[in-house]
RODRENRO-863462 format. One line per 3 residues: number of its first residue (from 1); for each residue x, y negated, z negated of C-alpha. Coordinates in Angstrom, 3 decimals. Each point is the difference from the previous one (the first is absolute). Layout:
BEGIN
NUM	X/Y/Z ~ ...
// end
This chain:
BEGIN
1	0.000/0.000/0.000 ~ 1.022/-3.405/1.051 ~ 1.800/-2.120/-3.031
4	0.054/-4.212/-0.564 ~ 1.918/-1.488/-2.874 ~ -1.648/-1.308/-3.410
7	3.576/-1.663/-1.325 ~ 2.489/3.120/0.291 ~ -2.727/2.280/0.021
10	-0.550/1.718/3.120 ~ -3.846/1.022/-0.359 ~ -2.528/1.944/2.627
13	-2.531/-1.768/1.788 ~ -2.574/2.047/-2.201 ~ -0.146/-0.076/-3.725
16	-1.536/2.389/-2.003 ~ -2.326/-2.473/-3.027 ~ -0.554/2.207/-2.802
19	-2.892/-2.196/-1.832 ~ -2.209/3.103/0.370 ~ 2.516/2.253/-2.040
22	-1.401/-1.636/-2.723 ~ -3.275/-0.972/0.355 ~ -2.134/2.380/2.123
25	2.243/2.865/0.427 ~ 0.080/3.058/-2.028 ~ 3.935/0.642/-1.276
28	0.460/3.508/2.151 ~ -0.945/-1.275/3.026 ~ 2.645/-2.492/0.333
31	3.038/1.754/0.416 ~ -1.432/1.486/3.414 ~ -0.242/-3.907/1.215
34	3.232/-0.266/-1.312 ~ 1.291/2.895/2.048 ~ -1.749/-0.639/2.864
37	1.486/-3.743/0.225 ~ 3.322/0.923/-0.054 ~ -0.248/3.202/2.165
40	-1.525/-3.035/2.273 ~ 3.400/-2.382/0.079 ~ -1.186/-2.470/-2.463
43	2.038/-1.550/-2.400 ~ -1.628/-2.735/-2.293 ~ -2.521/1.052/-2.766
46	-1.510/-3.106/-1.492 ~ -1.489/-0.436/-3.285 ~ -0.908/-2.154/-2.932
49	0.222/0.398/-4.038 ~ -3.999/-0.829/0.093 ~ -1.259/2.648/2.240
52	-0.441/2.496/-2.615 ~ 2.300/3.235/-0.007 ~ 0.876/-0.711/3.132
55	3.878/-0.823/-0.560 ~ 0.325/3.328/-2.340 ~ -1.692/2.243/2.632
58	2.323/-1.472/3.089 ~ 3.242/0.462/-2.019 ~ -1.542/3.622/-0.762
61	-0.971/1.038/3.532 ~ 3.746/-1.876/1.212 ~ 2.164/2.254/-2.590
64	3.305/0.844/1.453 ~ -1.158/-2.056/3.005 ~ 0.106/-3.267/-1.285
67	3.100/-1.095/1.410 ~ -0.898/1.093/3.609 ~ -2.994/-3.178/-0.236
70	-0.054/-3.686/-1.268 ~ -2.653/-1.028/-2.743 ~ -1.604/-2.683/0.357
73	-2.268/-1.233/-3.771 ~ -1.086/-2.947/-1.230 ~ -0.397/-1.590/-3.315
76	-2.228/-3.065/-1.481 ~ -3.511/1.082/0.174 ~ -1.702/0.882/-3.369
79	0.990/4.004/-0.547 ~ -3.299/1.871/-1.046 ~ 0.589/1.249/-3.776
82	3.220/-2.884/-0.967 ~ -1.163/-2.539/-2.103 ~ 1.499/-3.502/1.275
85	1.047/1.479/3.326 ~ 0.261/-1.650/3.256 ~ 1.927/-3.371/1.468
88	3.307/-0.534/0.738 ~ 1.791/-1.594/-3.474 ~ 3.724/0.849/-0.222
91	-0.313/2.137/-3.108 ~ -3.333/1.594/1.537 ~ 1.445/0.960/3.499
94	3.083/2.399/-2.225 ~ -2.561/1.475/-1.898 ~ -1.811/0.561/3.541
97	3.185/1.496/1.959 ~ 0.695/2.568/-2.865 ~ -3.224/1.569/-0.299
100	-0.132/0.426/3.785 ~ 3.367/1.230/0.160 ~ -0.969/2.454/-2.521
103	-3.471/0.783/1.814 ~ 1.690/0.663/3.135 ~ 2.620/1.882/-1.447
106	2.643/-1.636/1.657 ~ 3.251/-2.652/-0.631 ~ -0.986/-2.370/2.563
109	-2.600/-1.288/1.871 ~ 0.408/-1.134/4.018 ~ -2.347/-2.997/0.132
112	-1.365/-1.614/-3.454 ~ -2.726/-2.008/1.183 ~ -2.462/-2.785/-2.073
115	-3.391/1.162/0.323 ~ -1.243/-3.658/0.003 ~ 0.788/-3.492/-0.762
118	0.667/-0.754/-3.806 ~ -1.133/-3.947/-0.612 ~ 0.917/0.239/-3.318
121	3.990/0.935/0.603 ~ 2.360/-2.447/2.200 ~ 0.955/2.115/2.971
124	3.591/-0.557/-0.461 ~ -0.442/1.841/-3.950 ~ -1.378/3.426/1.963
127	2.691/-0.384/2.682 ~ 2.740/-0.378/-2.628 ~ -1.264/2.990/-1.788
130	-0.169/2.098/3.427 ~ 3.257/-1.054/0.911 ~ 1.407/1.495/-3.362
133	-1.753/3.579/0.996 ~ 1.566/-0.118/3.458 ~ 3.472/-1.416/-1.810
136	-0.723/3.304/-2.345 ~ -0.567/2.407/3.036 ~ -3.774/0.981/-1.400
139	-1.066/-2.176/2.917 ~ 1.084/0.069/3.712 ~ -2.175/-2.960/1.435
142	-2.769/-2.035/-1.042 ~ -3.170/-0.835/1.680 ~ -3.522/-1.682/-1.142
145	-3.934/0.747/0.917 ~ -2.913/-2.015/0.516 ~ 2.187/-3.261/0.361
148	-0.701/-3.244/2.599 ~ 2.051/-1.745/1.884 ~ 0.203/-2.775/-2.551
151	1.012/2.576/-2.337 ~ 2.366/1.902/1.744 ~ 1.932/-3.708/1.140
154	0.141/-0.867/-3.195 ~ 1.785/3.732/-1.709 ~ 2.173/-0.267/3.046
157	1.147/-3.388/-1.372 ~ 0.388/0.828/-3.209 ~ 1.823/3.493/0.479
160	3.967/0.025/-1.536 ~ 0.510/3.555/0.320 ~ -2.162/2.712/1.247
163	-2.653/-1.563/2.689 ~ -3.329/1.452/1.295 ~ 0.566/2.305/2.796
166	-3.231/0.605/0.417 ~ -4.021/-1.104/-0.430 ~ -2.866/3.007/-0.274
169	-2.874/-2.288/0.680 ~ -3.761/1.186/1.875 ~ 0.303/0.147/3.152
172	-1.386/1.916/2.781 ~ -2.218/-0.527/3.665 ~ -3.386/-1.475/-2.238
175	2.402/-1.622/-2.230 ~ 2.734/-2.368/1.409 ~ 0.193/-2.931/-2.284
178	3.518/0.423/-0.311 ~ 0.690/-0.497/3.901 ~ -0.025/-3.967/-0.463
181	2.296/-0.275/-2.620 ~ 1.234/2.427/-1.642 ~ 1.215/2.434/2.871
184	2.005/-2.662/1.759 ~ 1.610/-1.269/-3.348 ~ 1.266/3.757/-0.140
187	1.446/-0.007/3.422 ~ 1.954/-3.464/-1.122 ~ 1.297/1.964/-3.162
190	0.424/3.059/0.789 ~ -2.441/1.404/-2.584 ~ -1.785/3.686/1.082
193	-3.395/-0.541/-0.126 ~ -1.718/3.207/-1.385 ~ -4.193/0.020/0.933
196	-1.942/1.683/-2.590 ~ -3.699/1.031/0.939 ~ 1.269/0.612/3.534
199	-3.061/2.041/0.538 ~ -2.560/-2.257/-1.535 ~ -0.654/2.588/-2.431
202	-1.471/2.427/2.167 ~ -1.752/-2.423/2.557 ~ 2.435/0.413/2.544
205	-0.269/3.992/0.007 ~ -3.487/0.472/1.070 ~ -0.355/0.611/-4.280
208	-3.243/-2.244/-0.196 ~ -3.364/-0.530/1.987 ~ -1.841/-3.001/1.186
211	-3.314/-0.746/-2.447 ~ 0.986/3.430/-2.471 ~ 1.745/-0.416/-3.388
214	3.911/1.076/-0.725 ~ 0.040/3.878/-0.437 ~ 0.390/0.979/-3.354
217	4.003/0.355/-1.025 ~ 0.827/-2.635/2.485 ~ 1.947/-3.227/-0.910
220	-2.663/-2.077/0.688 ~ -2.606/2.157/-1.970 ~ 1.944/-0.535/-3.035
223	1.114/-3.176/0.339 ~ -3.678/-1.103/-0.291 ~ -2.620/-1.698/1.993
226	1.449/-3.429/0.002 ~ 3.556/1.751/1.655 ~ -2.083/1.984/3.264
229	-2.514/-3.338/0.461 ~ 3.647/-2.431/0.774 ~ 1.118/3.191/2.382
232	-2.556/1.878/1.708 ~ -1.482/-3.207/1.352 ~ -1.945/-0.016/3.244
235	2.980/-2.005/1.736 ~ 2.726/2.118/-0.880 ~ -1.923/3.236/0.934
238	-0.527/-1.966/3.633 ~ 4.056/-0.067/0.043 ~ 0.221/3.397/-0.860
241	-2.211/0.633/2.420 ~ 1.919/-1.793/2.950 ~ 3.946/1.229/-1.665
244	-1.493/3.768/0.568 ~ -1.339/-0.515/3.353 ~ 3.065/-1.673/1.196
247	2.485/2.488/-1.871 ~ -1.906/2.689/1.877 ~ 0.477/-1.482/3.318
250	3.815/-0.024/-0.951 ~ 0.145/3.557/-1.274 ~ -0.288/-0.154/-3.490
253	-1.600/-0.394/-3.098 ~ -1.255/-2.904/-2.242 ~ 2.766/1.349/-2.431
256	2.199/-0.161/2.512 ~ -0.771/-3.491/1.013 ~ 0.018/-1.413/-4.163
259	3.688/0.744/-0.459 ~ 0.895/-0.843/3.749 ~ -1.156/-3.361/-0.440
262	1.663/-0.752/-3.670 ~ 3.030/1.473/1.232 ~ 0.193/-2.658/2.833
265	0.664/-2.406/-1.816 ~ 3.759/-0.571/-0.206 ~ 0.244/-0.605/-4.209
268	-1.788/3.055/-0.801 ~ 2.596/2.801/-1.405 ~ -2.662/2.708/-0.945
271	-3.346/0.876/-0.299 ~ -1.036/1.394/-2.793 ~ -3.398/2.085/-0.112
274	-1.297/2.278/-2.245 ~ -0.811/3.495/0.120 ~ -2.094/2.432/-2.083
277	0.338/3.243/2.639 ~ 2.876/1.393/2.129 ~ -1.359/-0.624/2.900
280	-1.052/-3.641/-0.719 ~ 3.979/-0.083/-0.512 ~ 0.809/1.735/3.457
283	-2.697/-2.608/1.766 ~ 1.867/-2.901/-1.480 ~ 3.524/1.428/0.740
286	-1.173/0.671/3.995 ~ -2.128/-3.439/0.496 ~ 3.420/-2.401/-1.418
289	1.649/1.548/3.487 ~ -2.259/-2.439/2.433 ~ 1.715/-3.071/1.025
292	-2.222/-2.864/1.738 ~ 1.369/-1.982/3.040 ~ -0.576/-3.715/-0.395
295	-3.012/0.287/2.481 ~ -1.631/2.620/-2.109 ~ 0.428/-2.652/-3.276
298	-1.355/-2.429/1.917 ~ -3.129/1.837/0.949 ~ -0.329/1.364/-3.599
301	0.460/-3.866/-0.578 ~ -3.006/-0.567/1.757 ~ -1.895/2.702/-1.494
304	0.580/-1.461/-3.604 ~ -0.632/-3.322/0.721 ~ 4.210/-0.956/-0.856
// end
């Protein structure tokens, strides 16, 4: 599988997000998804301290593997079960690393990424504490979620050490806020841009129906009411409509088609997907091969009204 850089990281195209591990997943069927993503050529596993068991059960399924992969986690969101857990405060963020470390079962994590913006802590405190990890070896490079342009300009500026490498923001073909800003400010600073929700959770799979409700065990169907009303809206089923027609006509699949299109776009190092079943894995492994001409962006362009 085709590789781009996140700092000295040399990641695939595809990432495997593990969010399910941990919240939706029963613990013996995730070493299978494991297997089945590395038996497929990828090599970043991402995860987060707040998605349940999910960093335990990836370090578990990895074993003796885990230095044939690069792990990607993320700190700063309230933990379920920790008292006082959550933002990015010097002290906070060691306490953080260690218990993920442990969790994972590892010395050192690839990419230690802030899950979101922390108003209450200057940017340049959580740098200087990230830089001491990386200084310490626990750390190999740094990267941040859910962050704007704004806020990534203003961590570049303030960075003495360690810098962010890389931004895991939403991002896919119903979703492209971050095209006007903060996609180009990427290219300019050579940060990977990582889309999460690549597939829209499920909309851009065929997962969900025009005028039915989310199937039970779906994202959406947990996430509530409020979550599948702002997604499985009458326009964005028309799109879905017009992306699978004109995928079709090109010989392949709306799947296809949702990681062709993020993968276009020059600052994007990997996209990173989630998978509950081997063969979701396999499907995301095979569509990340697709590579659009600049015609066929321009008439997917068209198609999304970009």
């Amino acid at each position: 599988m085709e590789t781009r850089k996140i700092g000295s990281l040399e990641v695939t195209v595809i990432g495997l997000g593990t969010n399910n591990f941990g919240l939706g997943m029963e613990a013996e069927a995730v070493p299978a998804v494991v297997d089945a993503a590395i038996e497929a050529g990828i090599n970043f596993f991402d995860t987060a301290d707040s998605y349940g068991a999910s960093e335990a059960r990836l370090g578990e399924a990895l074993g003796s593997r885990r230095d044939q992969v690069l792990i990607a986690t993320k700190f700063g969101s309230p933990v379920r079960g920790e008292e006082g857990s959550g933002g990015a405060a010097p002290d906070y963020v060691r306490r953080a690393l260690e218990a993920s470390l442990r969790r994972l079962g590892t010395d050192h994590i690839d990419l230690y990424q802030l899950h979101r913006p922390d108003p209450a802590t200057p940017i340049a405190d959580t740098l200087a504490v990230l830089d001491e990890a990386v200084t310490a070896g626990k750390v190999r490079e740094i990267g941040c979620s859910n962050f704007s342009e704004a806020q990534l300009r203003e961590a570049e500026e303030a960075a003495g050490g360690a810098r962010f490498v890389s931004v895991q923001n939403h991002y896919n073909l119903l979703n492209r806020d971050d095209e006007a800003t903060v996609l180009p400010l990427c290219e300019q600073l050579g940060i990977g841009h990582l889309p999460y929700f690549p597939l829209a959770s499920g909309l851009l799979t065929g997962k969900y129906r025009r005028g039915e409700p989310p199937a039970k065990g779906t994202r959406l169907e947990r996430w509530g009411q409020g979550m599948a009303d702002s997604v499985l809206t009458e326009d964005n089923f028309d799109r879905v409509d017009a992306l699978t027609a004109w995928a079709g006509d090109h010989g392949h699949g709306l799947l296809d088609l949702a990681f062709a299109y993020l993968l276009a776009q020059p600052a994007v190092s990997s996209v990173i997907a989630g998978a509950t079943k081997v063969d979701q894995v396999q499907a995301n492994a095979s569509a990340g091969a697709w590579r659009l001409s600049e015609s066929q962006l321009a008439e997917v362009r068209a198609i999304i009204g970009a």
